[in-house]
Legacy VTK file of the C-alpha trace (Angstrom):
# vtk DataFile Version 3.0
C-alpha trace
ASCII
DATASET POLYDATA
POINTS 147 float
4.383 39.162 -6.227
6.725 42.376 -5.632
8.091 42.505 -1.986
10.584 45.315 -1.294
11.951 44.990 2.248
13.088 48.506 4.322
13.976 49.005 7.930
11.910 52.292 9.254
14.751 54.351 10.868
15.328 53.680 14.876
14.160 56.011 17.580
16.790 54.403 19.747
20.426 53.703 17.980
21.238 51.163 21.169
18.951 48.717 20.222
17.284 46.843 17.008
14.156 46.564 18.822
13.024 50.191 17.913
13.440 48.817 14.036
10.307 47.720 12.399
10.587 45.630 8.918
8.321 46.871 6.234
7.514 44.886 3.371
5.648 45.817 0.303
3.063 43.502 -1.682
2.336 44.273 -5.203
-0.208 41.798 -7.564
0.474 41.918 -11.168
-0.563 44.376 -12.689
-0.063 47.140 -9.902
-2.451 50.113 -10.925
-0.949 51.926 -8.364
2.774 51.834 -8.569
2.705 54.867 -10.751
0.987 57.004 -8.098
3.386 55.676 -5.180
1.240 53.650 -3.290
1.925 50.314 -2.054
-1.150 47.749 -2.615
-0.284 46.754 0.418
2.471 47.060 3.418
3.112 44.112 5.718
4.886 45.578 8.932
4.488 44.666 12.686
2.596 41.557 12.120
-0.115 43.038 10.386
-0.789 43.428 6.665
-1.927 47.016 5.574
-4.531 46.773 2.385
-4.877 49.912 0.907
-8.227 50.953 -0.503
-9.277 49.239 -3.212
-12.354 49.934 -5.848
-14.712 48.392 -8.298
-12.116 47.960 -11.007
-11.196 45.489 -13.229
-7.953 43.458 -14.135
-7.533 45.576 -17.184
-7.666 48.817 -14.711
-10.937 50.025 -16.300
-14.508 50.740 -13.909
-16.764 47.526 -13.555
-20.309 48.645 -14.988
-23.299 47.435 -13.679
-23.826 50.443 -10.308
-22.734 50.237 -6.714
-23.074 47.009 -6.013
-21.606 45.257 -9.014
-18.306 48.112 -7.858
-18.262 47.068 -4.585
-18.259 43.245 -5.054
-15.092 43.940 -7.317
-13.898 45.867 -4.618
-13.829 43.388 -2.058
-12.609 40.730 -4.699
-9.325 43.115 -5.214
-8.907 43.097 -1.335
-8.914 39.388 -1.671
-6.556 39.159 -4.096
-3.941 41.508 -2.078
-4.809 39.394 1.021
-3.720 36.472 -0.557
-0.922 37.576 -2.517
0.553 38.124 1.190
-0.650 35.066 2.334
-4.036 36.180 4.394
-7.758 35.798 3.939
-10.415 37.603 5.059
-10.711 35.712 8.112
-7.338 36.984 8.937
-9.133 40.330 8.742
-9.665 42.862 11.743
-10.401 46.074 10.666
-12.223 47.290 7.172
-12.526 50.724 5.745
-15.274 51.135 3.821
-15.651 55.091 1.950
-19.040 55.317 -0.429
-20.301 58.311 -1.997
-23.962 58.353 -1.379
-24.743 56.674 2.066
-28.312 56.867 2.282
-28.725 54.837 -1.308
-26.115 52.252 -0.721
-26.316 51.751 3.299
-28.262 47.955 2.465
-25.717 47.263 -0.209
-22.819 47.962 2.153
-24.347 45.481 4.438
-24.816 42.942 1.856
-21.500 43.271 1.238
-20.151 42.713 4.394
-22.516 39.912 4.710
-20.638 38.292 1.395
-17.164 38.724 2.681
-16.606 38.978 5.995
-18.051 36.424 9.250
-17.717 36.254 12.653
-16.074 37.482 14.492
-16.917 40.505 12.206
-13.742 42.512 12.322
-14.057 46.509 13.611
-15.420 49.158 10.551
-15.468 52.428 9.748
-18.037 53.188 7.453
-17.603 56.852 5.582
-19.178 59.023 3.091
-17.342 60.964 0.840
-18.112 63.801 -1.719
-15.331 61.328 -4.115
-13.043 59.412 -5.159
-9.887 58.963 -6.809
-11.626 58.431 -9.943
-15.186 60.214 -10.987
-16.889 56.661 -11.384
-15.723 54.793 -8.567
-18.559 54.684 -6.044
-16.914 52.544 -3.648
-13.208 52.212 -1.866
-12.461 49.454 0.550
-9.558 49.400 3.156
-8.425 46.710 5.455
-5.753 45.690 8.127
-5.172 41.878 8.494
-3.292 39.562 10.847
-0.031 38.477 9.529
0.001 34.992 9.967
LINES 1 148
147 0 1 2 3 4 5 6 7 8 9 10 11 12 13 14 15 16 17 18 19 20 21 22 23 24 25 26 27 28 29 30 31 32 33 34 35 36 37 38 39 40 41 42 43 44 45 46 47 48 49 50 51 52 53 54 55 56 57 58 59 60 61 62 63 64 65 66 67 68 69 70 71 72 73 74 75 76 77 78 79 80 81 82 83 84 85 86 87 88 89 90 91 92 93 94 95 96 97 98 99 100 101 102 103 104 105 106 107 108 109 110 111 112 113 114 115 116 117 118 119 120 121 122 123 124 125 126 127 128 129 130 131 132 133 134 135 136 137 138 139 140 141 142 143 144 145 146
């Protein structure tokens, strides 16, 4: 695990209170350390998950459609989670961006249903025109309870 530990600068130079700690959380390999982007930022007692898609430990586009992409997907938010110490039950909010809504609207909720449980944590659900890469159908996004 990479942690890197800042202090965001203080609105109020009287007090520490105004300080928030910000750690980052990195699994090995981190596809995105060379685009600047944390995996995931644990700040406030909450742990940020930034989106994650259908690939593989090798970096490289699970095959197999939507589905198969988004069940990867989820299974890299896991692995953040946990390499800062969560689960999904620690889970209260999920991003969820798909290209196509109509076609995979059932999938999405078979998803969720594969994941997540009650209490079902708050969603936004969003179609876009694409992704970060041409293949990736799915991007998932979540904001845990640090614990």
């Amino acid at each position: 695990m990479t942690v890197t530990t800042t202090n965001a600068a203080a609105t109020d130079t009287t007090t520490d209170t105004a300080r928030a700690r910000i750690e980052r959380v990195a699994t090995t390999p981190d596809w995105y350390e060379p685009y600047r982007i944390s995996q995931a930022i644990r700040a406030g007692g909450l742990i940020f998950v930034s989106g994650q898609a259908g690939f593989d430990e090798g970096g490289g586009t699970v095959d197999g459609g939507f589905l198969a992409q988004g069940r990867q997907a989820f299974r890299n938010v896991e692995r953040v989670l946990a390499e800062a110490g969560a689960t999904f039950a620690d889970v209260v909010k999920v991003g969820i961006y798909v290209r196509n809504m109509a076609e995979n609207l059932d999938d999405v909720i078979r998803l969720r249903e594969e994941f997540l449980s009650l209490p079902y944590p708050a969603d936004t659900l969003v179609e876009v025109s694409s992704l970060a890469r041409p293949d990736w159908l799915i991007e998932v996004e979540v904001t845990a309870l640090d614990r």
